[in-house]
N, C-alpha and C positions, 0 to 999 in steps of 0.2 A: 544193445542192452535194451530192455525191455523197459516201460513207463515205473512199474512197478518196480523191477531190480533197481531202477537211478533213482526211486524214494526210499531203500532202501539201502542204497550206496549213503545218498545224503543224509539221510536218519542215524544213520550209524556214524559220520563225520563228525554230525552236532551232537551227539552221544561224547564221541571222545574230546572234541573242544572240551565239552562241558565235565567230564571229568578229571582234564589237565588243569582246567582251571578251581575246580574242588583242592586240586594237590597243591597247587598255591597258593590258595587261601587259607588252606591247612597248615601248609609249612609256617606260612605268615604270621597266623594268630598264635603259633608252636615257640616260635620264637619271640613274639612279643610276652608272651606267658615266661617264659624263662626268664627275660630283662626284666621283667617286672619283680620276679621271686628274687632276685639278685640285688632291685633294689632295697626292697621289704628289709632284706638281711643288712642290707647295708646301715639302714633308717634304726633299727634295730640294736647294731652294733654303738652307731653312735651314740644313740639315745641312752646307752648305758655306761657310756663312757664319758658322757657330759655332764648322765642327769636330767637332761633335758625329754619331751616328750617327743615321740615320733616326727611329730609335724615339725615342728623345731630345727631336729638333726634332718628332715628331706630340704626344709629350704637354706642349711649350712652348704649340704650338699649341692644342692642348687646352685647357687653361690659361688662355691669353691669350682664347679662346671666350670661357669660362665668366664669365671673372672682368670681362668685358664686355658679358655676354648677346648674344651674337652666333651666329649657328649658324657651326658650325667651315667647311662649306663657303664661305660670305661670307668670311672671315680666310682661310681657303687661296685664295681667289679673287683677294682684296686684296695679298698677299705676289706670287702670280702674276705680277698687272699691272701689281705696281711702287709701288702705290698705298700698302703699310705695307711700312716696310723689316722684313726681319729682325732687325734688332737692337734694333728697339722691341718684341719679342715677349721677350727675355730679361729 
């Protein structure tokens, strides 16, 4: 293999690294974006069912996470789908 072909073998190596890593960082921020719209809805839901303001119903939520070991996304997921009502969270 010629000087030139083996920079052009490793050019192209660090090309694809660098775009498998693009695809993870994409999936990454893909799914972080979804947890987030999830909990929005969740913050949302409760806030209308308390009365309370957003910030309020995120640190109920909060709260009811912790004091369950649950990561907050699973509880805003749960509240979403109807599955924990909001007013078992107060």
């Amino acid at each position: 293999m010629t000087n030139e072909a083996a920079q052009l073998s490793a050019e192209a190596a660090r090309l694809h690294g660098e775009r498998d890593q693009l695809q993870t960082l994409t999936a990454q921020l893909q799914t972080a974006l979804l947890s987030r719209v999830v909990i929005e809805q969740a913050k949302g839901m409760i806030a209308a069912h308390t009365g309370d303001d957003v910030d309020a119903a995120f640190r109920v939520m909060r709260k009811y996470a912790r004091d369950h070991n649950k990561r907050l996304h699973d509880v805003a997921a749960s509240v979403v789908e109807r599955r924990l009502s909001p007013h078992l969270l107060s």
